[in-house]
DSSP file (Angstrom, degrees, kcal/mol; ACC not computed):
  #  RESIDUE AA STRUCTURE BP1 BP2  ACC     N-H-->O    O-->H-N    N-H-->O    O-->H-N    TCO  KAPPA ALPHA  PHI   PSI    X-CA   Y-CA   Z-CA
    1    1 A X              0   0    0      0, 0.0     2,-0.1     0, 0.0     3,-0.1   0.000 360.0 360.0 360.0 121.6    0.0    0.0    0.0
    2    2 A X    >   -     0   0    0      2,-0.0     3,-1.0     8,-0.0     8,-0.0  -0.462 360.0 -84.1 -84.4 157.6    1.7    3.4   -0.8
    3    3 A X  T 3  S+     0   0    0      1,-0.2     2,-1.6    -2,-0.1     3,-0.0  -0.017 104.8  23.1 -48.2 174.6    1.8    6.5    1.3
    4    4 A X  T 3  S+     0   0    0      1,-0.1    -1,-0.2    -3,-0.1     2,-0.2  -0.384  87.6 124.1  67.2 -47.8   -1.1    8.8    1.3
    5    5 A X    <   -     0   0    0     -2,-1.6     5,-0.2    -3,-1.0    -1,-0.1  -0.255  62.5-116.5 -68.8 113.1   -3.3    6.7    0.2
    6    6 A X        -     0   0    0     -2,-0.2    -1,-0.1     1,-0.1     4,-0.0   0.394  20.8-121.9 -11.5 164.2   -6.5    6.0    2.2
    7    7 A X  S  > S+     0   0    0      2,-0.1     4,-1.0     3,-0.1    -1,-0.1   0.816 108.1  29.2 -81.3 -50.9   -7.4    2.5    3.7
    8    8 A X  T  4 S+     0   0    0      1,-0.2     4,-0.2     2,-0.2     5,-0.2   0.849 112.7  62.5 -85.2 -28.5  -10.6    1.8    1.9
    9    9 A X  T >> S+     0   0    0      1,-0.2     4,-1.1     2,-0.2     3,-0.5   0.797 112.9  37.3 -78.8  -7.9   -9.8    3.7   -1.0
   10   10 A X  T 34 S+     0   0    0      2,-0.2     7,-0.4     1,-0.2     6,-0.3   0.713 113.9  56.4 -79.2 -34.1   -6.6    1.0   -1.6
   11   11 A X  T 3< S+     0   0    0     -4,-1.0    -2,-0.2     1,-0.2    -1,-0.2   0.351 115.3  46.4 -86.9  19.0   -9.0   -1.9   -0.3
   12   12 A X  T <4 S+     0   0    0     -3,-0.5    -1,-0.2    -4,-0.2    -2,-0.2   0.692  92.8  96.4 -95.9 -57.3  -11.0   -0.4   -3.2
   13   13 A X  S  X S-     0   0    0     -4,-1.1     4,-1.7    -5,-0.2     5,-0.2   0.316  83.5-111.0 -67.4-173.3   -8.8   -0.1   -5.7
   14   14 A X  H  > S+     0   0    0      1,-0.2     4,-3.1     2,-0.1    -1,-0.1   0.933 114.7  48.9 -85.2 -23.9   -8.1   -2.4   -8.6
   15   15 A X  H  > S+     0   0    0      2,-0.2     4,-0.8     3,-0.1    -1,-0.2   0.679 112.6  51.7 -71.1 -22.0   -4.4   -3.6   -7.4
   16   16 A X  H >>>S+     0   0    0     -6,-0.3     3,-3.2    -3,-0.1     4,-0.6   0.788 109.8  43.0 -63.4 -84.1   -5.9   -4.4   -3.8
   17   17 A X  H 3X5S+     0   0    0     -4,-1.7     4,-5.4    -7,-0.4     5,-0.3   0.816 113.8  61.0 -48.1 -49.4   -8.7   -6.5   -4.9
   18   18 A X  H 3X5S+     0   0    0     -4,-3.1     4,-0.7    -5,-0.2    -1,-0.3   0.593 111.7  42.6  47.6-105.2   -5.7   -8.1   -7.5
   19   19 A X  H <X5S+     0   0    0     -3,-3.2     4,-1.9    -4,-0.8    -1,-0.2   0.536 112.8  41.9 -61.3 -61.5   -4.1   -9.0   -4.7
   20   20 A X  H  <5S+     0   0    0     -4,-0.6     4,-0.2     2,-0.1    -1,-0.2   0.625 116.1  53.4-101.3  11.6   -6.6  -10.3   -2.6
   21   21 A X  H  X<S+     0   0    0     -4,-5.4     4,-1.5    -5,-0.5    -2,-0.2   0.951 109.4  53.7 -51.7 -51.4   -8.3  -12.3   -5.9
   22   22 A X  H  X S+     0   0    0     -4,-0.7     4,-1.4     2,-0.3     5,-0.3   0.852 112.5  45.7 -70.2 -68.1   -4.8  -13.8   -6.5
   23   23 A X  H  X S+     0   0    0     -4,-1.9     4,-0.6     1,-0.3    -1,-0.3   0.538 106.0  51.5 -92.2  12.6   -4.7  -14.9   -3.1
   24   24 A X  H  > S+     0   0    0     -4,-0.2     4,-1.0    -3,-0.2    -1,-0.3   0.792 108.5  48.2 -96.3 -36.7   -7.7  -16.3   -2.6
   25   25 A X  H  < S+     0   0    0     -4,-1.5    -2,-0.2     2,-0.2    -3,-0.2   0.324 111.2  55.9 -60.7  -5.7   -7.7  -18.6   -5.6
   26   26 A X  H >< S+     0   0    0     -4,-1.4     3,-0.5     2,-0.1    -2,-0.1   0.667 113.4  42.9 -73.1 -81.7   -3.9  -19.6   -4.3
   27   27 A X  H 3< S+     0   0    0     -4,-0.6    -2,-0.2    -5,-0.3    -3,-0.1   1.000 123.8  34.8 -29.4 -57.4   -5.6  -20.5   -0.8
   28   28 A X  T 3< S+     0   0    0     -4,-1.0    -1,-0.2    -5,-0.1     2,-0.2   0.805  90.0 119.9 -85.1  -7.5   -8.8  -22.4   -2.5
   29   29 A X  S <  S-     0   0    0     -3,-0.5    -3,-0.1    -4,-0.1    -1,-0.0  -0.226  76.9-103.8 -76.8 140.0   -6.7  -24.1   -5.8
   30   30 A X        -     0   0    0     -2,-0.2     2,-0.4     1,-0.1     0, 0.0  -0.129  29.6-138.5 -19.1-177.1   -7.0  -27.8   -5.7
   31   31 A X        -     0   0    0     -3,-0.0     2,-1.6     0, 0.0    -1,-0.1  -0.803  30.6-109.7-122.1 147.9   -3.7  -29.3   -4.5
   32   32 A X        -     0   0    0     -2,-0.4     2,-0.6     1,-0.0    -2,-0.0  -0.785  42.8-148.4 -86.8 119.8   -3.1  -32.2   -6.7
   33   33 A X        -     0   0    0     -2,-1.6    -1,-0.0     1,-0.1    -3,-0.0  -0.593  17.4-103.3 -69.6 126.5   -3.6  -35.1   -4.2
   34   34 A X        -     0   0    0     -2,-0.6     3,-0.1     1,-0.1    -1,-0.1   0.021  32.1-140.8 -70.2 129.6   -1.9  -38.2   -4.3
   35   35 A X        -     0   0    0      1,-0.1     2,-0.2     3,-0.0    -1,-0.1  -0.136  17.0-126.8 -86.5 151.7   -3.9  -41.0   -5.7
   36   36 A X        -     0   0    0      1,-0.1     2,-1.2     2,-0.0    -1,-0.1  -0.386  29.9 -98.0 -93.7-167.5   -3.5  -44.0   -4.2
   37   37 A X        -     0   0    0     -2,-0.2     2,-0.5     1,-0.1    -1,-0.1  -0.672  39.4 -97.1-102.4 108.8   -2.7  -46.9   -6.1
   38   38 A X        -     0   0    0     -2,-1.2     2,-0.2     4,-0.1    -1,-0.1  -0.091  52.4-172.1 -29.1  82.1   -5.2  -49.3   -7.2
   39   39 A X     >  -     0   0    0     -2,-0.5     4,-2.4     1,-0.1     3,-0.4  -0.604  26.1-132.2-100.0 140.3   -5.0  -52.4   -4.2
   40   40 A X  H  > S+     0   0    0      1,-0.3     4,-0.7    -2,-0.2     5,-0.1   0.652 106.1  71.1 -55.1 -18.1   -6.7  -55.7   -4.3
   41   41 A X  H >> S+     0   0    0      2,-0.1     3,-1.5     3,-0.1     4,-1.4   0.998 101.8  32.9 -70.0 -64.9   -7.6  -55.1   -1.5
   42   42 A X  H >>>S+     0   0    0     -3,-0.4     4,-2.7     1,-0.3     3,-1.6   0.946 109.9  65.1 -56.2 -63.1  -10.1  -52.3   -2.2
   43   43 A X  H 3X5S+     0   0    0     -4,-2.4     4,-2.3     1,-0.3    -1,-0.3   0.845 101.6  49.8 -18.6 -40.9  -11.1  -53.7   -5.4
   44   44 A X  H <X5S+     0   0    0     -3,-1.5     4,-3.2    -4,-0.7     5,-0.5   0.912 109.4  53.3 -83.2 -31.3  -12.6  -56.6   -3.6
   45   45 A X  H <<5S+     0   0    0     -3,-1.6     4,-0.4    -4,-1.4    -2,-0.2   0.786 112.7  46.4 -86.7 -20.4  -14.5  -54.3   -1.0
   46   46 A X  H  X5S+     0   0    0     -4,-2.7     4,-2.0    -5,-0.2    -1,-0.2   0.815 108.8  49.6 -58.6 -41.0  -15.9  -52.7   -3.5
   47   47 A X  H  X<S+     0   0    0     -4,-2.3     4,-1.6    -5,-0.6    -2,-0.2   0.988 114.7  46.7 -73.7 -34.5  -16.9  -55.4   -5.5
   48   48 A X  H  X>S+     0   0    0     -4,-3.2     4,-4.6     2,-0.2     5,-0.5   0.887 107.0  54.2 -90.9 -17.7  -18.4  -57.0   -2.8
   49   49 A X  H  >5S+     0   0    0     -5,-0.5     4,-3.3    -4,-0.4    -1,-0.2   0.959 111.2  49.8 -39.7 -73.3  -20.4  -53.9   -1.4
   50   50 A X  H  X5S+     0   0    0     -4,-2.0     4,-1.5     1,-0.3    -1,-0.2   0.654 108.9  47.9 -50.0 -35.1  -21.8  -53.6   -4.7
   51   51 A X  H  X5S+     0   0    0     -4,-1.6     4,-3.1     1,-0.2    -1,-0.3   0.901 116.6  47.1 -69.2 -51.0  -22.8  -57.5   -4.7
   52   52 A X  H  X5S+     0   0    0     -4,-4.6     4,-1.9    -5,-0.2    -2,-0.2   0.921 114.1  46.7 -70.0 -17.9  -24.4  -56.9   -1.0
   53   53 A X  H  <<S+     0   0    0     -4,-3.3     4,-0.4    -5,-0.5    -1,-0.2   0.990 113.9  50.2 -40.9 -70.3  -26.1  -53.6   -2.4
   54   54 A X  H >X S+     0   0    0     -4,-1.5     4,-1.7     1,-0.3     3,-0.8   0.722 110.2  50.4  -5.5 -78.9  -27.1  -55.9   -5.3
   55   55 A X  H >< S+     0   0    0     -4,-3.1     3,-0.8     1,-0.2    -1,-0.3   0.947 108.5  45.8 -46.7 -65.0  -28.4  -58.4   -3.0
   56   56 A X  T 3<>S+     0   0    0     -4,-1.9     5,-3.4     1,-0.3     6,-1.2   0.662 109.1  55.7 -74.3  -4.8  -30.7  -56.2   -0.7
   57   57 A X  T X45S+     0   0    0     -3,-0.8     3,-1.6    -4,-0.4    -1,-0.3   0.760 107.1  49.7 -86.2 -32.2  -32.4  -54.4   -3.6
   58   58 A X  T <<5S+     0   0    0     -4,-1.7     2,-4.9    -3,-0.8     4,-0.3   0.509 115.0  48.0 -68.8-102.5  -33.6  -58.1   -5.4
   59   59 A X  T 3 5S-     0   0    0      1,-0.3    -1,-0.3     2,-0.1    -2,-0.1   0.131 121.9-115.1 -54.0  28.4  -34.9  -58.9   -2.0
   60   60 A X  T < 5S+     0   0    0     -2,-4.9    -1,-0.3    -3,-1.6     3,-0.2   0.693  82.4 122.3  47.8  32.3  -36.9  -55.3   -1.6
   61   61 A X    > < +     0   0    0     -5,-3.4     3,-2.1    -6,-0.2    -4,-0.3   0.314  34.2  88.1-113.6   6.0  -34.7  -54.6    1.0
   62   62 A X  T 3  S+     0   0    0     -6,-1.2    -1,-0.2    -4,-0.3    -5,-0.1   0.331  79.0  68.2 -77.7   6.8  -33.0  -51.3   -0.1
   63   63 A X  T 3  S+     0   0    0     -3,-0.2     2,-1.6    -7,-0.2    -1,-0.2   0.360  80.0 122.8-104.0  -4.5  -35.3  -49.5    1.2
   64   64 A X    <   -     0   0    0     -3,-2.1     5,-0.1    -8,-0.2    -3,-0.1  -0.550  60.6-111.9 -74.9 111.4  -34.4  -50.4    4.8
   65   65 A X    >>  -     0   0    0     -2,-1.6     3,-1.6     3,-0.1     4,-1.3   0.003  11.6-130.4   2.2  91.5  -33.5  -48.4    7.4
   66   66 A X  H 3> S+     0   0    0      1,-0.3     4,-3.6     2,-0.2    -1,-0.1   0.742 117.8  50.8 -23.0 -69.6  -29.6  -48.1    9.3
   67   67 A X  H 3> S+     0   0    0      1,-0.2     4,-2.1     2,-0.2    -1,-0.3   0.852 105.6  47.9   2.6 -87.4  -32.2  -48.5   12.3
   68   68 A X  H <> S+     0   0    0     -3,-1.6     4,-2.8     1,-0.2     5,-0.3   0.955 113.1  42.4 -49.4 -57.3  -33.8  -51.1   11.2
   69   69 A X  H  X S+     0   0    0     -4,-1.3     4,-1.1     2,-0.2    -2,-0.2   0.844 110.6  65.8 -51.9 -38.5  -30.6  -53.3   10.2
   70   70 A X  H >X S+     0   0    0     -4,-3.6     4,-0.9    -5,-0.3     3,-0.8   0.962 109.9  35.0 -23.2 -89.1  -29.4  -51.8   13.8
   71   71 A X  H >X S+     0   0    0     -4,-2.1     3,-3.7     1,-0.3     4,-1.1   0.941 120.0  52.1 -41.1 -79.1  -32.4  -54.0   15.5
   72   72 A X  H 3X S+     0   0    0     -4,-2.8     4,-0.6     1,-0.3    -1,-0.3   0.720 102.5  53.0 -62.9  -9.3  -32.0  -56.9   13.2
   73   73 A X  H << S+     0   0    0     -4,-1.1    -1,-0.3    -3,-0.8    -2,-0.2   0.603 113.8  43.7-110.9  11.2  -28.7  -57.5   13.4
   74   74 A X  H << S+     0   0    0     -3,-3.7    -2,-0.2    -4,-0.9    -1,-0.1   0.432 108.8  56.2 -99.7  14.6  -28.9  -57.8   17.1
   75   75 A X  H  X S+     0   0    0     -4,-1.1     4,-1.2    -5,-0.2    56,-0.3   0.664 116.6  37.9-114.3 -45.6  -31.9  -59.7   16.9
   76   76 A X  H  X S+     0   0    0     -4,-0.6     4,-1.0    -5,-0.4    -3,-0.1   0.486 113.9  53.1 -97.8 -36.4  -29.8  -62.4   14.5
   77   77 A X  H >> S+     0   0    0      2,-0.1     4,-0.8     1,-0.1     3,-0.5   0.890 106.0  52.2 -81.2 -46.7  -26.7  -62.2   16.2
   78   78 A X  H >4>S+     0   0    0      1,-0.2     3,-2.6     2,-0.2     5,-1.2   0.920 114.7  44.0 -27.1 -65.6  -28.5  -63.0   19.6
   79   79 A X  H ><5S+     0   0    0     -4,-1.2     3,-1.6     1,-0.3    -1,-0.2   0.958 105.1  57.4 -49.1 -42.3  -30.1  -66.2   18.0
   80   80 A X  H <<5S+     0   0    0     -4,-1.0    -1,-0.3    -3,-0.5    -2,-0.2   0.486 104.7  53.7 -75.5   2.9  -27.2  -67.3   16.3
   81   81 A X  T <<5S-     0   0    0     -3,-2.6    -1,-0.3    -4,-0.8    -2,-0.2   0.275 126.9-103.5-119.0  14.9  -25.4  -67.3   20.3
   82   82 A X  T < 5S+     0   0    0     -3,-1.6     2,-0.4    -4,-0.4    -3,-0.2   0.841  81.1 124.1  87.6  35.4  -28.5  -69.6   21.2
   83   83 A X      < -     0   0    0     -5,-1.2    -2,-0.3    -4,-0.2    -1,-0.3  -0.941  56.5-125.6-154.0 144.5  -30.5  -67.0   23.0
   84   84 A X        -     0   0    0     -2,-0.4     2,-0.2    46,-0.1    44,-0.1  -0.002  16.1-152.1 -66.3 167.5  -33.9  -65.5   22.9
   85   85 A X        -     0   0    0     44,-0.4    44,-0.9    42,-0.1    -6,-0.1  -0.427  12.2-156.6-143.7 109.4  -34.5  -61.8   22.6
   86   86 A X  B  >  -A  128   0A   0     42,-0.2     4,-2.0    -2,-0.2     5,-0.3  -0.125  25.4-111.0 -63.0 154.7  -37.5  -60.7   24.0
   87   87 A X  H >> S+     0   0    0     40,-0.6     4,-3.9     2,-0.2     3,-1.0   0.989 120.1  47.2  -9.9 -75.2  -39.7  -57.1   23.1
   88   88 A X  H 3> S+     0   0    0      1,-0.3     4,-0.7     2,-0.2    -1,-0.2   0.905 110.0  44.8 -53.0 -49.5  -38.8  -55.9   26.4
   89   89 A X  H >4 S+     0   0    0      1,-0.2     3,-0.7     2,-0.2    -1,-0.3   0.867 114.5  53.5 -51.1 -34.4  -35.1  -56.7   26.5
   90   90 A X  H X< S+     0   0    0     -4,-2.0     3,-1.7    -3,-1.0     6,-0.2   0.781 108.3  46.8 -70.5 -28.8  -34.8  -55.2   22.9
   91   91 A X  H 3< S+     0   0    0     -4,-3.9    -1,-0.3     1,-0.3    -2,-0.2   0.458 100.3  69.6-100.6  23.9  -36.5  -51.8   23.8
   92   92 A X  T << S+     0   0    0     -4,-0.7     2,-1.0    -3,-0.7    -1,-0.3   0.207  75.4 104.5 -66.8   0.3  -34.2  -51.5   27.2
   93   93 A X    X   -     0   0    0     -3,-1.7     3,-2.9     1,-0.2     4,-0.3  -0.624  55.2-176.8 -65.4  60.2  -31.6  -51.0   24.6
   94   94 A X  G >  S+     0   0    0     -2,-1.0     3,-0.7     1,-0.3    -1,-0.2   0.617  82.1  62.1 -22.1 -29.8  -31.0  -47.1   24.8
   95   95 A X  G 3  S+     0   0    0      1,-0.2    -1,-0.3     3,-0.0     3,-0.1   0.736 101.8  58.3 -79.1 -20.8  -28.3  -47.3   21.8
   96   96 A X  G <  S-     0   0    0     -3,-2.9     2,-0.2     1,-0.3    -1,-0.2   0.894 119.9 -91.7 -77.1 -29.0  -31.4  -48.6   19.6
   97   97 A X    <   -     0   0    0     -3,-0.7    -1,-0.3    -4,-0.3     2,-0.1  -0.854  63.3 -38.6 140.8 139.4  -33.7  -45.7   20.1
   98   98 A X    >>> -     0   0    0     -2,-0.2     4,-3.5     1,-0.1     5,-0.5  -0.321  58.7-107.6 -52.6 149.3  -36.3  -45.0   22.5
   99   99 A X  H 3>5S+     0   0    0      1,-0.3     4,-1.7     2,-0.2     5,-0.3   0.919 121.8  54.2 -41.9 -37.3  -38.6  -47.6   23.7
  100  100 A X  H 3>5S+     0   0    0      1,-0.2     4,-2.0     2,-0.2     5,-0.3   0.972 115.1  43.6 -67.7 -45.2  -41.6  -46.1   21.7
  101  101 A X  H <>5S+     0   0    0     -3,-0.5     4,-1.4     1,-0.2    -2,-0.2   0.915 110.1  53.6 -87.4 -41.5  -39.3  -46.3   18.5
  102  102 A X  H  <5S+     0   0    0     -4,-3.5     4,-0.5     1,-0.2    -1,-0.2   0.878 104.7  51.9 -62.6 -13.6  -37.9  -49.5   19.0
  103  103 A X  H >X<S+     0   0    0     -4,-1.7     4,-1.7    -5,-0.5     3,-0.6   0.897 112.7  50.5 -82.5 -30.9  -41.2  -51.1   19.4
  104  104 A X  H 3X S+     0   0    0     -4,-2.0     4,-3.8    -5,-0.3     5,-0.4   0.924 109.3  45.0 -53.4 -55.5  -42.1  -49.4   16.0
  105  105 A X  H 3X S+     0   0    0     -4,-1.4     4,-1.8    -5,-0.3    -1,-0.2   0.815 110.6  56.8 -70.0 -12.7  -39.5  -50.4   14.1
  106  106 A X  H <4 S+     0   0    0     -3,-0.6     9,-0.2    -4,-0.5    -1,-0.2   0.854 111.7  46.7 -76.7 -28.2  -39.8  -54.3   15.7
  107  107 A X  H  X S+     0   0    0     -4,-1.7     4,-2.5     1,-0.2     3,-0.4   0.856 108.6  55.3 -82.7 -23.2  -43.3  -54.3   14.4
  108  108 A X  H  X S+     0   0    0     -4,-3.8     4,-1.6    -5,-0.3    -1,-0.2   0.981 113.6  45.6 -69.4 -44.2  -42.1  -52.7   10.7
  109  109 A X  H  <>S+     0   0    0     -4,-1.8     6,-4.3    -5,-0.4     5,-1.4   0.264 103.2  56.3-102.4  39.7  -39.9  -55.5   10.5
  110  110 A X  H >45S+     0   0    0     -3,-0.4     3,-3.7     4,-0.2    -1,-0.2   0.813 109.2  48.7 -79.2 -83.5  -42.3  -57.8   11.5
  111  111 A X  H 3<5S+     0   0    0     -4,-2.5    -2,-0.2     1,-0.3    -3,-0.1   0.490 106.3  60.1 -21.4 -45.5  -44.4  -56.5    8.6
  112  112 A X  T 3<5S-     0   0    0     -4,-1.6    -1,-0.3    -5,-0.0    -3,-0.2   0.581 107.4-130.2 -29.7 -56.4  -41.3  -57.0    6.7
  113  113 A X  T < 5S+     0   0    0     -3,-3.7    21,-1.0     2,-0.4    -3,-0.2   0.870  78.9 122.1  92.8  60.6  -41.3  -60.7    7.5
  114  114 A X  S   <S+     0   0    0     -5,-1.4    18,-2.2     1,-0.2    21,-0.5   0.728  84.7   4.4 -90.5 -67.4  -37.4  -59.9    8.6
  115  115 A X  E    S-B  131   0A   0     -6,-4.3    -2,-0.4    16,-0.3     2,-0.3  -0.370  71.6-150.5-106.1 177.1  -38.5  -61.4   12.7
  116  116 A X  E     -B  130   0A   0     14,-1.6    14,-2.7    16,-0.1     2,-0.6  -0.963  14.4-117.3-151.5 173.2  -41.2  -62.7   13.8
  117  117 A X  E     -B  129   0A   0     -2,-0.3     2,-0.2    12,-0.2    12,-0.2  -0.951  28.9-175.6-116.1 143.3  -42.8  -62.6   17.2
  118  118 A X  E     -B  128   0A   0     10,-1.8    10,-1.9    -2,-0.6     2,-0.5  -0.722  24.8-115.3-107.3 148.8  -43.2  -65.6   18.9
  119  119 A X  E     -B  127   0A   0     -2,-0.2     8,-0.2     8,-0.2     5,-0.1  -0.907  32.3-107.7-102.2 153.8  -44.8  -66.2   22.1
  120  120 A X        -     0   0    0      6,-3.6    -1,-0.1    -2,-0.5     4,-0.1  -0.050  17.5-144.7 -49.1 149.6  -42.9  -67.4   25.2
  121  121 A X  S    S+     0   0    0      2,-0.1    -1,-0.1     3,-0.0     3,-0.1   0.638 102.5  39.8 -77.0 -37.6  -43.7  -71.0   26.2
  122  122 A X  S    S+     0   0    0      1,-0.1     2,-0.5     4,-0.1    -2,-0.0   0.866 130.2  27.5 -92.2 -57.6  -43.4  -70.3   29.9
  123  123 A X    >   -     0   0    0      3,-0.2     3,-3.3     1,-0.1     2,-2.3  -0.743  67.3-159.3-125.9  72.1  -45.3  -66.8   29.7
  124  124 A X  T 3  S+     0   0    0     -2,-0.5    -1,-0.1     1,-0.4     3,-0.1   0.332  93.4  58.5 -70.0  13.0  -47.9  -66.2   26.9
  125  125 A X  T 3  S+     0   0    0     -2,-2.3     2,-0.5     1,-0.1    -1,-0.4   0.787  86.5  83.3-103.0 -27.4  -47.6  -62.8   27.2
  126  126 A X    <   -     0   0    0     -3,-3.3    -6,-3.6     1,-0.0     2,-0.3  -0.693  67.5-154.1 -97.1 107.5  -43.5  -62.4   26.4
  127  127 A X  E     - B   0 119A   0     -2,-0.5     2,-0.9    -8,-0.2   -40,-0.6  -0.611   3.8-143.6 -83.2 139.3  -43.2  -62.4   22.9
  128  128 A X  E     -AB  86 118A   0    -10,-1.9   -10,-1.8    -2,-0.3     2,-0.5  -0.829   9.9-137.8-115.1 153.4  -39.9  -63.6   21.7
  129  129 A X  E     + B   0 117A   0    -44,-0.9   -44,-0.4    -2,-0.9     2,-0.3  -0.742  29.6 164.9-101.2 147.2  -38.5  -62.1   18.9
  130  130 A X  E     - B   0 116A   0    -14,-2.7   -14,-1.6    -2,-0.5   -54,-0.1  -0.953  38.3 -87.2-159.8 155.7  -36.7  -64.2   16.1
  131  131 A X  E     - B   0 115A   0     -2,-0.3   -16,-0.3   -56,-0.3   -17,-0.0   0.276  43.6-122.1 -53.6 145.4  -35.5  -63.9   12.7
  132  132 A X        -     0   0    0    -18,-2.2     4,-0.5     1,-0.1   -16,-0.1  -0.223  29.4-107.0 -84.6 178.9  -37.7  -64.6    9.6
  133  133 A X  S    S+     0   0    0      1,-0.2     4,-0.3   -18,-0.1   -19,-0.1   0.801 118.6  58.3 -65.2 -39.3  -37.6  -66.8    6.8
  134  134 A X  S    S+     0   0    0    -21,-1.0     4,-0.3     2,-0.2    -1,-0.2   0.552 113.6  42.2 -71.1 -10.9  -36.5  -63.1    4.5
  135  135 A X  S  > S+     0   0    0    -21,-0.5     4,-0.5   -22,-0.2    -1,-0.2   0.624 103.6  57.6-116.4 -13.4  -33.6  -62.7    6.6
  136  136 A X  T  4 S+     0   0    0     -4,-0.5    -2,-0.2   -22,-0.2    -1,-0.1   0.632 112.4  47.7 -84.2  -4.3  -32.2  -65.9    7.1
  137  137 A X  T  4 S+     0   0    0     -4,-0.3     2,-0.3     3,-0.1     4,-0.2   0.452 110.4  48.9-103.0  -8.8  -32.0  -65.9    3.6
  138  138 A X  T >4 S+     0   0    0     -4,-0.3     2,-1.8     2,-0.1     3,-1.2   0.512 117.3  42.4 -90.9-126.4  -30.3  -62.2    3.2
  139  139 A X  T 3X S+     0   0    0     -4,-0.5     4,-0.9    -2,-0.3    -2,-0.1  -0.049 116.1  49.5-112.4   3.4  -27.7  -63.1    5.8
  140  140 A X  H 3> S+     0   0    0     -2,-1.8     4,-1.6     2,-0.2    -1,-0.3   0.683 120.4  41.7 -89.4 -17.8  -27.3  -67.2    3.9
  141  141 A X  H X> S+     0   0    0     -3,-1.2     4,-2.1     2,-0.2     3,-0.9   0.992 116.2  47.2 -69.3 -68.2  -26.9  -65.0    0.5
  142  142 A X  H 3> S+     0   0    0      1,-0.3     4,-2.2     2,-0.2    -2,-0.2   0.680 112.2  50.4 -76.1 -51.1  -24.7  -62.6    2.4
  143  143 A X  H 3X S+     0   0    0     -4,-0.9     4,-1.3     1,-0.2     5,-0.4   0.855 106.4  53.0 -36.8 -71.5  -22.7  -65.5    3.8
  144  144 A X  H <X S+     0   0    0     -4,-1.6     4,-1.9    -3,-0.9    -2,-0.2   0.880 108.3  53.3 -40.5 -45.8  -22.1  -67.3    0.4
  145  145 A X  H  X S+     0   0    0     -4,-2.1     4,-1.8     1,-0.3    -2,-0.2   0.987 106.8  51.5 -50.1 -75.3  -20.8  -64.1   -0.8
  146  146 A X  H  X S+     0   0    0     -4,-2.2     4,-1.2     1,-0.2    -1,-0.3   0.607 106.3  52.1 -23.8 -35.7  -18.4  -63.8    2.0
  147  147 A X  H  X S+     0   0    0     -4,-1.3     4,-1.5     2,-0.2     5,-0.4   0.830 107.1  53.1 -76.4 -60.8  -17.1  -67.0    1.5
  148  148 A X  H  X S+     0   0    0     -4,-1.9     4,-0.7    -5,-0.4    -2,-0.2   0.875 107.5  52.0 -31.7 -67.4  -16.4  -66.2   -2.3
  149  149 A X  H  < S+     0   0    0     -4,-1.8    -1,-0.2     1,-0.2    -2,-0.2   0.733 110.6  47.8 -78.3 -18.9  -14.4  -63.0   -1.5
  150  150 A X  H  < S+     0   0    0     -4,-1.2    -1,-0.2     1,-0.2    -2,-0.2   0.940 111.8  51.5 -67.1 -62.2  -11.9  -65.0    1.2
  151  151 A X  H  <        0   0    0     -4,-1.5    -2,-0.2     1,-0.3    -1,-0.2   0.696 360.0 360.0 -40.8 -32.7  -11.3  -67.7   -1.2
  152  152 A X     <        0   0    0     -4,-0.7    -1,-0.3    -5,-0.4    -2,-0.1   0.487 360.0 360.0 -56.8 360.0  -10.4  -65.3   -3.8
């Protein structure tokens, strides 16, 4: 800035702004990044993302919910460790959701034919929840897959 000169009339003029064009496109220009290098490893977690994508759209399931998948894949692992999981136990689960929404979402994927509710043996009022016929057959698909991409 040369002597004399105002403040604003320099932050006016056409060698300010320049100045501060110049360096604001310096600040904001890409940087070339360094690309990484095309690993088998990624290749394969892509392809198989895209195969489970794949999967859960033929079975009308792309439209499900993070939520939902939440609930059902604690709902599925629980069975698969030999163990029940009741309503009640599921919607004491703070990390799911409030009670009110976990009960919703059991009963969508109910609807779903993902679980089903069973009643208790001992207690005909405690429903147990367990996995459907449509989701033992996404996670035997899902399974197969898995298997493919170690072998590879």
């Amino acid at each position: 800035m040369g002597g004399g000169v105002h403040p604003i009339a320099y932050v006016q003029s056409t060698e300010c702004r320049f100045q501060l064009r110049s360096t604001f496109y310096n600040f904001i220009e890409p940087r070339t990044m360094p690309r990484m290098k095309a690993s088998d490893e990624l290749a394969v977690f892509f392809s198989t993302h895209q195969q489970l994508e794949h999967i859960a759209q033929e079975m009308g399931l792309a439209e499900v919910s993070l939520d939902h998948w939440a609930l059902l894949n604690h709902v599925v692992g629980t069975w698969h460790k030999g163990h029940a999981c009741s309503v009640r136990q599921l919607m004491s689960h703070s990390s799911y959701g409030s009670p009110a929404a976990i009960h919703k979402r059991i009963h969508q994927l109910v609807t779903l034919e993902l679980v089903t509710l069973e009643a208790n043996a001992t207690d005909s009022r405690k429903r147990l929840i367990a996995p459907g016929k449509l989701a033992m057959t996404y996670f035997a698909t899902v399974a197969k897959i898995l298997r493919k991409t170690v072998a590879r």
